[in-house]
Structures are given as C-alpha cells and as structure tokens.
C-alpha positions as CSV (number, residue, x, y, z in Angstrom):
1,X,41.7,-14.1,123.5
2,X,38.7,-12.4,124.8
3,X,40.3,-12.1,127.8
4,X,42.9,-9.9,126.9
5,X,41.0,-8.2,124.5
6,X,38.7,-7.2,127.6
7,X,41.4,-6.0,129.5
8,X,42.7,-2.4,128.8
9,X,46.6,-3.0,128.4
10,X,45.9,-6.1,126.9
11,X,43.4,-4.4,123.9
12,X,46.7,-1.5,123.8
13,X,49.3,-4.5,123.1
14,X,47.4,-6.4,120.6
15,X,47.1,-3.5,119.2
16,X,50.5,-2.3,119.1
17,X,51.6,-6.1,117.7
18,X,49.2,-5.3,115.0
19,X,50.9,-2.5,113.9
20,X,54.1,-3.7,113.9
21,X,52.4,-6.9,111.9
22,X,50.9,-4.0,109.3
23,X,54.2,-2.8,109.2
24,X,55.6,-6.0,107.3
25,X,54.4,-4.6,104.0
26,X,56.7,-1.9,104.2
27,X,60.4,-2.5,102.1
28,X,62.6,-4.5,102.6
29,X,59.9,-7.2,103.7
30,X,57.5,-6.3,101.2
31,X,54.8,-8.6,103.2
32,X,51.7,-7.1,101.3
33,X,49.4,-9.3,102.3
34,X,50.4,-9.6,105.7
35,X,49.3,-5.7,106.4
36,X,46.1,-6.0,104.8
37,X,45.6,-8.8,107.4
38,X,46.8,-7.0,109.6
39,X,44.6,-3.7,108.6
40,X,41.3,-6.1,108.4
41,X,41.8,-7.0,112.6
42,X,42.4,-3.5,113.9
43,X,39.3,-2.5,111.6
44,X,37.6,-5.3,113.6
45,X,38.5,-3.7,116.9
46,X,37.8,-0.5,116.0
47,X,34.4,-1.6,115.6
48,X,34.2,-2.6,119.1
49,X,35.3,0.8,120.2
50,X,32.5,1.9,122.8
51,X,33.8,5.2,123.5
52,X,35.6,7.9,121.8
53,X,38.3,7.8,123.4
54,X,38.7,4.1,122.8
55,X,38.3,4.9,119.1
56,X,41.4,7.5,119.5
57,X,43.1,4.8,121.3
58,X,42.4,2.1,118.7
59,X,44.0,4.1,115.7
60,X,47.3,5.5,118.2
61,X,47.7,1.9,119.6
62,X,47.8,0.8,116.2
63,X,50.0,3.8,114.5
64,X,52.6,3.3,117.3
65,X,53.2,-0.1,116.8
66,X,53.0,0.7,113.1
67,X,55.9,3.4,112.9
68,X,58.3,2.0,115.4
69,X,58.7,-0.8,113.5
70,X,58.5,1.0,109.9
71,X,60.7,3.8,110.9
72,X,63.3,1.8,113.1
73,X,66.1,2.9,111.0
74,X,65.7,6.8,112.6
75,X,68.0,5.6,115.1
76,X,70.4,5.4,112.6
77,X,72.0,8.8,112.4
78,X,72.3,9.3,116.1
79,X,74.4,5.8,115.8
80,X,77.2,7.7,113.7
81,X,78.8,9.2,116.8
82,X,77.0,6.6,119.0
83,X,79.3,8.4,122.1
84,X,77.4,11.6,121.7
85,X,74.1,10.8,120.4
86,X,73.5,7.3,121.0
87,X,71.3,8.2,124.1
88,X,69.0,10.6,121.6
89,X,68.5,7.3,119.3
90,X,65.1,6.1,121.8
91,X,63.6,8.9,122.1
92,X,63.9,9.8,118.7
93,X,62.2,6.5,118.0
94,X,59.3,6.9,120.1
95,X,59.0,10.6,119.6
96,X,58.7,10.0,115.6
97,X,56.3,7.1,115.9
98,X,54.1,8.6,118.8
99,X,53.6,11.9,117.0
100,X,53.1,10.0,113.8
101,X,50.3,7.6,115.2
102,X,48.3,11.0,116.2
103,X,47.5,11.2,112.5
104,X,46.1,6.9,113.4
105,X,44.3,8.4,116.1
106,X,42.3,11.2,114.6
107,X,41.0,9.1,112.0
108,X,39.4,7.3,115.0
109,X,38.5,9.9,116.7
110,X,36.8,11.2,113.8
111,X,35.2,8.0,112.5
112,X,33.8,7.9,115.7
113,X,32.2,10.6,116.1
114,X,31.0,11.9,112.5
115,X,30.8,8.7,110.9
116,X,28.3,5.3,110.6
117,X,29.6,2.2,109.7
118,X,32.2,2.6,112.3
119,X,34.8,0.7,110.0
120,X,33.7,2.2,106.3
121,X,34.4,5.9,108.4
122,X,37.9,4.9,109.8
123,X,38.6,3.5,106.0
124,X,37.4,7.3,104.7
125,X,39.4,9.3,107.5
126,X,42.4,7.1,108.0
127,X,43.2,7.9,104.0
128,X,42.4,11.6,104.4
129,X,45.0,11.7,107.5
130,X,47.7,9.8,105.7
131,X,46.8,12.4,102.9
132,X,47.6,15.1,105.6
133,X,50.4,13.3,107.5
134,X,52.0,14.3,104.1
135,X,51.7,18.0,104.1
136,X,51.2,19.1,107.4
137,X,54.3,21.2,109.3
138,X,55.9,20.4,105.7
139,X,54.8,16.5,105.8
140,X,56.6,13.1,106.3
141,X,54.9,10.9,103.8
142,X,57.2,8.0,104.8
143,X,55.9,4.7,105.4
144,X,52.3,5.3,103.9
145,X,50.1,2.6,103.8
146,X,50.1,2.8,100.0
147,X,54.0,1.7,99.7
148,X,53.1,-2.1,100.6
149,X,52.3,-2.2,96.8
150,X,55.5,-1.6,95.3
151,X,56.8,-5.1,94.3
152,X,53.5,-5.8,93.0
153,X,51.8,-4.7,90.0
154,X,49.3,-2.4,91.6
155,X,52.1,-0.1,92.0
156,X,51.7,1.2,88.4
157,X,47.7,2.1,89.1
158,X,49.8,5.2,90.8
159,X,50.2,6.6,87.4
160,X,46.4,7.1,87.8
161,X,46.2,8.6,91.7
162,X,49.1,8.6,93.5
163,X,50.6,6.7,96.5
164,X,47.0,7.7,98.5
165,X,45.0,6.0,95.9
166,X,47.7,2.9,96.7
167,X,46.8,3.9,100.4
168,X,43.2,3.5,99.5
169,X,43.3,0.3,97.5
170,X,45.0,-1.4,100.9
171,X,42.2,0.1,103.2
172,X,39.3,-0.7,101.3
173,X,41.0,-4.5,100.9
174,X,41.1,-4.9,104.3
175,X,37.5,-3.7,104.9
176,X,36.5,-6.4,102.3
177,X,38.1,-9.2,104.1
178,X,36.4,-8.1,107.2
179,X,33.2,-8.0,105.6
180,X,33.1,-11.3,104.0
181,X,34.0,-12.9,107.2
182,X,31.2,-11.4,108.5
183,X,28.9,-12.9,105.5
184,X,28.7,-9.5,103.5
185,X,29.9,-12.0,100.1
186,X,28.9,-8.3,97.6
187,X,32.3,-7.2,99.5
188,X,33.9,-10.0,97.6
189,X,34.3,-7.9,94.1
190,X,37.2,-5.6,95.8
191,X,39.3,-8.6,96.7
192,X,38.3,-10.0,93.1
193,X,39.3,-6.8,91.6
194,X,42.6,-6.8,93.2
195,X,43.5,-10.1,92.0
196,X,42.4,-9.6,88.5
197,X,44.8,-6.3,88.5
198,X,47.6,-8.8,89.7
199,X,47.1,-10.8,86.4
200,X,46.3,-8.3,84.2
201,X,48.8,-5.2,85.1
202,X,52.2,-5.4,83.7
203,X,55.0,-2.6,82.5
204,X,55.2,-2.8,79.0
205,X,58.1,-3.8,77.0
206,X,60.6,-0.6,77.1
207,X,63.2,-0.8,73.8
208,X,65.9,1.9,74.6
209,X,67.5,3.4,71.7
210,X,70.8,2.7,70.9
211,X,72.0,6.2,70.9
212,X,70.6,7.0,73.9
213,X,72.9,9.2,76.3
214,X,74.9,6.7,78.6
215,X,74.8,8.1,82.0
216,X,77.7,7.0,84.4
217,X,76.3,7.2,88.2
218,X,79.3,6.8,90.6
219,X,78.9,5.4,94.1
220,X,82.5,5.7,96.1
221,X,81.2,3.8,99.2
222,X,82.6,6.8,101.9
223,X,81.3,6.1,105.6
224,X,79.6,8.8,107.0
225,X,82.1,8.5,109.7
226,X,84.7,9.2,107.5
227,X,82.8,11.7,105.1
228,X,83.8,14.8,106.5
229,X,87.2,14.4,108.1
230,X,89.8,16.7,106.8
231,X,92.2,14.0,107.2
232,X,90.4,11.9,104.8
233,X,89.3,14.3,102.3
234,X,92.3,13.8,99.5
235,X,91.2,10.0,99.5
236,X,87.5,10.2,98.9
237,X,88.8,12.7,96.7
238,X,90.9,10.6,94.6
239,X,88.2,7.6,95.3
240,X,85.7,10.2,93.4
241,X,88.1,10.6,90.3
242,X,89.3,6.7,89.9
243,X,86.0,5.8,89.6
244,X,84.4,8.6,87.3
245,X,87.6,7.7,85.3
246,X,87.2,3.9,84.3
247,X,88.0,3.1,81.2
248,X,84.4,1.6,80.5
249,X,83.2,4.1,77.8
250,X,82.3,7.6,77.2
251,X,79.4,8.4,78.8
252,X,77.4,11.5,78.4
253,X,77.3,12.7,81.9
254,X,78.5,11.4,85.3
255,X,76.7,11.8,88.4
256,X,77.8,11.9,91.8
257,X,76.1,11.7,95.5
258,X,74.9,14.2,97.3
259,X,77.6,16.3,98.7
260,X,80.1,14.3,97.0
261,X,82.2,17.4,96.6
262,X,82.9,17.8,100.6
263,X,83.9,21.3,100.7
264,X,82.3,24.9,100.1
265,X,81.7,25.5,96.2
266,X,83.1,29.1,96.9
267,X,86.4,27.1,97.9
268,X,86.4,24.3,95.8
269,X,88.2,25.7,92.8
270,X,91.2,23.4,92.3
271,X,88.9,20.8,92.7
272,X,86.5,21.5,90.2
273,X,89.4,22.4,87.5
274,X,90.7,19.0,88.6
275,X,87.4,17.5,88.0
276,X,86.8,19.1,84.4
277,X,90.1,18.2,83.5
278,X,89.8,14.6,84.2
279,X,85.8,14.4,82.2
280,X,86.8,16.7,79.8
281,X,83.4,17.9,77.9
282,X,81.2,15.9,79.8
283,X,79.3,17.2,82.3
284,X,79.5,16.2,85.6
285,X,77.0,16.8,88.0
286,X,77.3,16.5,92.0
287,X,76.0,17.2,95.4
288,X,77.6,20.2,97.5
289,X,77.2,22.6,99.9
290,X,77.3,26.6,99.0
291,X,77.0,29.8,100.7
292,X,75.0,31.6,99.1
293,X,75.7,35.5,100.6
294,X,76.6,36.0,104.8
295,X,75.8,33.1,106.3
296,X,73.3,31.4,104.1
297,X,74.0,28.0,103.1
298,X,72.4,25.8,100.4
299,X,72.5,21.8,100.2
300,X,73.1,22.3,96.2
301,X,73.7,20.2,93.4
302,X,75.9,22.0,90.8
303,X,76.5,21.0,86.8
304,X,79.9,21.2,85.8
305,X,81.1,21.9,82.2
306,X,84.3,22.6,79.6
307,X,87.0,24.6,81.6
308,X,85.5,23.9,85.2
309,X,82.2,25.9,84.6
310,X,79.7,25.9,86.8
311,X,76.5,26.1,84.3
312,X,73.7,25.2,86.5
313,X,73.1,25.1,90.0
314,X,70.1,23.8,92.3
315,X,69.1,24.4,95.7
316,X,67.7,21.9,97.5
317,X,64.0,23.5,98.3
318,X,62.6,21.0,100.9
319,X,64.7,20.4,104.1
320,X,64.5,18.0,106.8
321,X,63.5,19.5,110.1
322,X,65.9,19.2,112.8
323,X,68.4,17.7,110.6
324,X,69.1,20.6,108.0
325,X,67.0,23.2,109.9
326,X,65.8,24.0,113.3
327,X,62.0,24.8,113.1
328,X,61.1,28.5,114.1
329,X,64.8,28.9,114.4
330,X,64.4,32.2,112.9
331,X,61.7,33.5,115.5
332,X,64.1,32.4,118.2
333,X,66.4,34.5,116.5
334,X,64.6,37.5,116.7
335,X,63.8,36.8,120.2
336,X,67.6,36.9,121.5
337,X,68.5,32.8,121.2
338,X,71.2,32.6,118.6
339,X,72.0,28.9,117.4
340,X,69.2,27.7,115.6
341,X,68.5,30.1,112.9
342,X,69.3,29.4,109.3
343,X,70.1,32.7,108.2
344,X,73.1,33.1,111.5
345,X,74.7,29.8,109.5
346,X,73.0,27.0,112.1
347,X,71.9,25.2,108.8
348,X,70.8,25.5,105.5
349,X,68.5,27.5,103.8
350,X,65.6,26.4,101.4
351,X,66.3,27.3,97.7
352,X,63.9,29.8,96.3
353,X,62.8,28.5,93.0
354,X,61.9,25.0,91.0
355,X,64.9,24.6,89.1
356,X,65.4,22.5,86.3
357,X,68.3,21.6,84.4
358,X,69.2,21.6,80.8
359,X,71.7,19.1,79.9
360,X,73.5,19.0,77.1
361,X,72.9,16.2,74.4
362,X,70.3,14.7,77.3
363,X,67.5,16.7,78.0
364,X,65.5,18.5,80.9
365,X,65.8,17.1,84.8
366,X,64.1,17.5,87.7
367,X,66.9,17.7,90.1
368,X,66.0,16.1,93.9
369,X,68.3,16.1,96.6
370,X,67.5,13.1,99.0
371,X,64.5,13.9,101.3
372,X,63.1,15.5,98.3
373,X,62.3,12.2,96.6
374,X,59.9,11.5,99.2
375,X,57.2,13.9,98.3
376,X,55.1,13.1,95.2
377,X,52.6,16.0,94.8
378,X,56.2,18.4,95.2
379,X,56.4,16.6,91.1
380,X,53.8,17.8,89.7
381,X,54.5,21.4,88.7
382,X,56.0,23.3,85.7
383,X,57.3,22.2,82.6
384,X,57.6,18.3,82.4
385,X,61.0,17.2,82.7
386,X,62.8,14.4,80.6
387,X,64.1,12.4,83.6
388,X,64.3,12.7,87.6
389,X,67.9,13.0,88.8
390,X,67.9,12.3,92.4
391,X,71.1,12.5,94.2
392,X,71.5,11.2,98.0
393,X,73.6,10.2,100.9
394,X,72.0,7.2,102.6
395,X,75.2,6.4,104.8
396,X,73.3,8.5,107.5
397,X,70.6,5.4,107.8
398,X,72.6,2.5,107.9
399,X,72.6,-0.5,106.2
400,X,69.1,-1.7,106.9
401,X,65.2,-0.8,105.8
402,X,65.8,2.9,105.7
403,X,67.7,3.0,102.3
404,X,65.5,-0.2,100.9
405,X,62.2,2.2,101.8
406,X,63.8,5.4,100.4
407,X,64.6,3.7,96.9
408,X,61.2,1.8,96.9
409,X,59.9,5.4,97.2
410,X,62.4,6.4,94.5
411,X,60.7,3.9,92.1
412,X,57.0,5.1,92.9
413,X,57.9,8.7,92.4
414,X,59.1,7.2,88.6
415,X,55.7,5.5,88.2
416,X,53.8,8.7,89.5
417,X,55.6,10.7,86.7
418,X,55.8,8.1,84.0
419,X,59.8,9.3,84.2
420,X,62.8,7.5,84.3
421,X,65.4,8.4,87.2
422,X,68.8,8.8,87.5
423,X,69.6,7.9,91.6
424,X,73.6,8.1,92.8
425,X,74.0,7.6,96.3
426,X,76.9,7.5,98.0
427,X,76.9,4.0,99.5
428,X,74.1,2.9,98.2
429,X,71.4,2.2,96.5
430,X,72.6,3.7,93.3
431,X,69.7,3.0,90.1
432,X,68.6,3.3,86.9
433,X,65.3,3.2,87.1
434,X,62.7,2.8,84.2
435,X,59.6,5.0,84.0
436,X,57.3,1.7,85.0
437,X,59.1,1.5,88.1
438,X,61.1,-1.1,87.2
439,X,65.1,-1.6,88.1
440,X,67.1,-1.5,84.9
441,X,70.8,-1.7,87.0
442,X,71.9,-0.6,90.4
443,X,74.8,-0.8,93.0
444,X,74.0,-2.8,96.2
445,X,74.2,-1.1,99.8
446,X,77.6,-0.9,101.0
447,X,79.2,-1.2,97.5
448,X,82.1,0.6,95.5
449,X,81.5,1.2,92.0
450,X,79.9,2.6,89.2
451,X,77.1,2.0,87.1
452,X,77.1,3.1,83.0
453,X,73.7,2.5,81.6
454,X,71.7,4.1,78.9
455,X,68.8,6.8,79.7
456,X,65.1,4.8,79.3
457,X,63.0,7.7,77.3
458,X,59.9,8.9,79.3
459,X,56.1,7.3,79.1
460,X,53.5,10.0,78.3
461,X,52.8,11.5,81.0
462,X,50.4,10.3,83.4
463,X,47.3,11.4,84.9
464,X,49.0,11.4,88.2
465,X,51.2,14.4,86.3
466,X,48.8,16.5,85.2
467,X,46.6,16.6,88.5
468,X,47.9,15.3,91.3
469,X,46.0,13.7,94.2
470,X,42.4,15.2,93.0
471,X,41.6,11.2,91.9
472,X,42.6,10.4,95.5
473,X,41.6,12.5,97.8
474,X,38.3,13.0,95.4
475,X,37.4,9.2,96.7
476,X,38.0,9.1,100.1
477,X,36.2,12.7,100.4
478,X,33.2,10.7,98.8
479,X,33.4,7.9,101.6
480,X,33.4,10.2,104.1
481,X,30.6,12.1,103.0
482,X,28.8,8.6,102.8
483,X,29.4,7.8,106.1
484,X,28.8,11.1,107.3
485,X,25.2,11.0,105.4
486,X,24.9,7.2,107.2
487,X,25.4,8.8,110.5
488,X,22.6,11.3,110.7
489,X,20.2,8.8,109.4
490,X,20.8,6.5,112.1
491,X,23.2,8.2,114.6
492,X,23.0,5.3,117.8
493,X,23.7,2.4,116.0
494,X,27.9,2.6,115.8
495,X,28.0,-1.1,115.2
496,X,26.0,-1.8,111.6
497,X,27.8,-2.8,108.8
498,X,26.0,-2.4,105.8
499,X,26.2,0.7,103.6
C-alpha cells in the first residue's frame, strides 16, 4: 500500500476511490459512517502532503471522486433526447465534478499554507469552502458533506446551524477518528458526543388537529419525453383532472407539479375555466410558464380560485444556469450574439420579489419551485410562513439518486425552518412532510396518484430561522483562526497534531 501511495497516479486514484467511498453517505445510500471513514483517510493523506501543490491535489483528487459519484444523475437530462444530447452527458459529468472539487482543492491549498495542524486547518477551510460552494456564481449546495445525516437523528441539530453545521459535525468526526488512532484518546469526546446525540435526539410526538386543512398533492406520472408534445397534451390534460377529481374527500387545496399546466398562462384560459369548474371553490395551485411583457418568461406557480381566477402568482426567483438561463447571456446580447439572453425569450427570467401566498382557510406559504428547495439560507427572510410548498418536475433526473437527494434536501430545508412542506412532483417523489423532517405520506418514483393528507402545524421557529448560518460559519471561522494562530507559532512543523 505504500507503494502506491508513493507513486504519483497511484496517491491521485486512491484518492479519487476515496471520494467516491465519501460519497456513500449521500441519498439513496445513506452510508454515514462509511464517509466519515472515508473523510478520516483523505485527512490522513493530506497530512502527508509535502508540497502545496500536493495539498491542492489531495482535496481535488478527493472532490472529483466525490462528485462524480454524488452527482451521477447530471447525465440525466441529456439522456431525455439521448440522439441529440447523449454525447453532452460526459462531459457534463466531469465538467460538474471537476469544477466542484476546486472548492476540495482550495481548502488544501489553503490549509496548507495558512494553517498548523495540517488536518485541524483542512477541517476549518474545507467547511468554509462548502459554505462558499453554496453561494458563489449563485451556489450549488448539492451534495454537501452535511447531507450524510439525514436518516439519522443529527439531522434535527440543523434547527440550531444549518446543513454547514451538519457539514461540520462530519468533519470534525472524522478528525477524531484519525486522532485516536494516532493515540490522541481527549479526541474521543466528539465521537462520544455523536453517539450520545444518536440516543438522545428524537422528533417529538406531532398530534395534528382534526380540522386541519387536507391538502390533495397530485402526481400524474407524465414522462418528460412526453411532457411537452402537442400531440399528448389533451391526455396529461385529462390525466391532471381524473386525478384532482377522485372521489376521496374534499380537500382544501390541490396542488400540482411544476409546470403541470403545459402551456402559456396568457393562453391557457379554457383550461383554467375547465380547471375551476371541476374544484369548484377550492383552490388549486400549479406550476406554469408565463410571459410576463415582450419576451420575458417566468417559471411561475399560479393560485387558482372561484370562476377561474388567478389570485396569486409566483415567479420562480433562483434559476438553474444553463438550464433555465444562459449565464452573461444578456452581455452577449449587448455585444451582437443573439440566443442566449433572457430578455430576447432564450429562457426565463428571475422573479423580482419574495412572494408569499395567502391561502384561504390554510395560511401563509413559502412557494419554491424545484432548484429553489436546494438553498437553505434563500429561507430565512421575511415574514415566517405557515408551510413550504415546493412544487417540482424530477422526470428530468431519472429514476435514480437525483430525485432521492433532492427530497432528502426537501426534508432538511423542513428541519431548518421547523416548517411542514407540501412537495408535488410530477413523477415523483410527491410528500407530506412534517416540520421534524419526518415523512408523514408520499408517492414513490415513477408512480400515478394522489396523496390527501392533513397539513402538520409548524414548530416554533428555529434558531436556524432567525439567523441563518452565523452558528456555522461562526465555528469554523474560530478553527481557522486557531490554526492560523498555531501556524505563526511554529510555522515548519506541517506534521504536528496536537492543538
């Protein structure tokens, strides 16, 4: 093993297997364990590091291996119209989990050079870069570190700091490990307090009022194949209205998926009228796409009432690059090279304010429109709402880990808030989901049909609510500074291990 770990390519592949071991924790695995393991040996090697570039090397290695196998299902969309795209799906791959592992490889770099203990600095930087692999060029905080502890009872410390305090717990687990093998037994109390956490942590006991609004979330299973073709369109029509129409109560609102309604609100007038005549006075909300004035286009979610109203409308705010917007597409228009700016209709625009919606009988929601469910400290903001209400179209990532990660996310963002969520998504995986976390009902992937199940009232709110990541990036910022101060004590010594 030395061997290998002496040879260049073969410290990069060991490496790279790591990450893809670390990677095991993520949903629908949920290995936990397994990726602190996994964490503890790459901290080992990184103590090794002789150079800086080796340190850069040790966190990219690692982060590569690490997203390629956590963000596999990327290749999904290009898979829809594999003729076309198929060819895009590998370099997509690689290009996502290259330019993600950068974030791996600053924290070494950085460790490196600013920091003493080599492996308490990587701890401290690597959770400040998953903190800013979140926010930076408008963030992608898929696949943190943080998310292994979703099955598990740690998840609900995220009430107190957030899926980077989660990030932090893992980090500083695997640190421990490391040390006690080396003999440092005081590192023992982390483990310790991890496992005392696993005993002592648990939701509590939810009773949900029996008059609490029944909420109907309808799932009609369309292929994204099959989503937008005109020939089609009257049958996921009529799919839509059989099953918002079964004779399993009266709820108080149904929700549909995200773009459900597949055609331009300013178009889909007989539709609508068709739609309130069939729910009557409940309110139906659902996922469509508007133009707003020109060509400016919205990914919106609309609220339906009496007499085919529209009474509320929301704008999805956060957009996925190169998949609902080109990235400087408006400079490029300016500069002569039509057919990539929003505002020319090549994509949608961002809405312009945090909309919330008042329904009737039911309370204040947070709307989110699929990628926005992703981003925790985008939550945090304004008036507190009753309930998330998160609607999404997961057909475009197949069948496998993408949609199991997304919802996993779904239930942390529930936990962060202390706020039940409402999730309908077209094929799946449509929740309720209690404000612990917890799955009260949902529809499985790749399933038709509709789930009626009572609204969970909110927890108080959570320190996560009222401040945000502060607890979080407070702590690591405190690491850091300790190594930092470590380092200009003693800066030759790169290998000590004591604090």
């Amino acid at each position: 093993m030395n061997g290998v770990l002496e040879s260049k390519w073969g410290r990069r592949l060991t490496l790279v297997l790591l990450g893809v071991t670390a990677g095991l924790g993520q949903a629908p695995t949920d290995l936990w364990f397994v990726t602190i393991l996994a964490l503890a040996a790459i901290l080992a090697l990184f103590r090794t590091s002789s150079t800086i570039q080796a340190a850069f090397g040790t966190g990219w290695w690692s982060g590569l291996g690490y997203f390629a196998f956590s963000l596999r299902w990327i290749v999904e969309p290009f898979l829809v119209d594999a003729a076309t795209y198929g060819w895009i799906a590998p370099f997509a791959l690689v290009l996502m989990a290259g330019g993600a592992a950068l974030f791996w490889g600053a924290a070494g770099y950085v460790a490196y050079r600013f920091c003493r203990p080599l492996d308490v600095g990587f701890v401290a930087t690597f959770s400040l870069v998953e903190i800013a692999r979140s926010l930076i060029l408008t963030g992608f905080p898929w696949a943190l570190v943080g998310h292994i502890w979703i099955e598990t009872p740690l998840a609900l410390t995220a009430a107190l700091w957030g899926p980077h305090g989660l990030t932090l717990i893992a980090l500083l687990l695997a640190l421990s490990i490391l040390r006690l093998v080396s003999g440092a037994w005081l590192w023992a109390i982390a483990p310790a307090g991890a496992a005392i956490a696993f005993l002592v942590l648990s939701p509590p006991t939810l009773q949900t009022p029996a008059d609490a609004p029944l909420i109907r979330i309808v799932q009609p299973n369309i292929p994204q194949q099959e989503k937008w073709d005109p020939r089609k369109k009257p049958e996921n029509f009529a799919r839509l209205l059989q099953l918002s129409s079964l004779p399993s109560g009266d709820p108080d609102l149904v929700v549909w998926p995200e773009t459900a309604l597949a055609e331009i609100l300013e178009r889909a007038g007989p539709s609508i009228d068709t739609i309130s005549d069939l729910v009557g006075d409940v309110p139906l909300i659902t996922g469509v796409q508007r133009r707003a004035r020109d060509d400016i286009y919205h990914n919106s979610l609309i609220m339906i009432e009496t007499g085919g109203e529209v009474t509320a409308t929301y704008d999805k705010q956060h957009l996925v690059p190169f998949g609902e917007y080109f990235p400087g597409g408006e400079l490029a228009a300016r500069m002569g090279l039509r057919g990539f700016a929003s505002s020319q209709g090549f994509g949608f625009t961002p809405g312009e304010t945090d909309t919330k919606i008042d329904i009737p009988n039911i309370g204040l929601a947070r709307p989110l429109i699929c990628y926005e469910g992703i981003f925790s400290e985008e939550l945090t903001t304004g008036e507190r709402p009753d309930f998330l209400l998160l609607i999404t179209n997961d057909a475009w990532f197949g069948k496998g880990a993408g949609p199991q990660q997304h919802l996993a996310q779904a239930r942390l963002r529930s936990i962060e808030q202390g706020l039940p969520m409402v999730r309908a998504a077209n094929t799946g995986i449509s929740a309720m989901i209690d404000p612990y976390g917890r799955l009260i009902s949902t529809l499985a992937l790749d399933e038709q049909g509709v789930l009626d199940v009572q609204l969970p009232q909110p927890a108080p709110a959570t320190l996560y609510a009222r401040h945000g990541d502060i607890l979080a990036m407070s702590a690591a910022l405190m690491l850091l500074l300790t190594s930092i101060l470590r380092m200009r004590r003693n800066p030759i010594d790169r290998t000590q291990t004591d604090l």
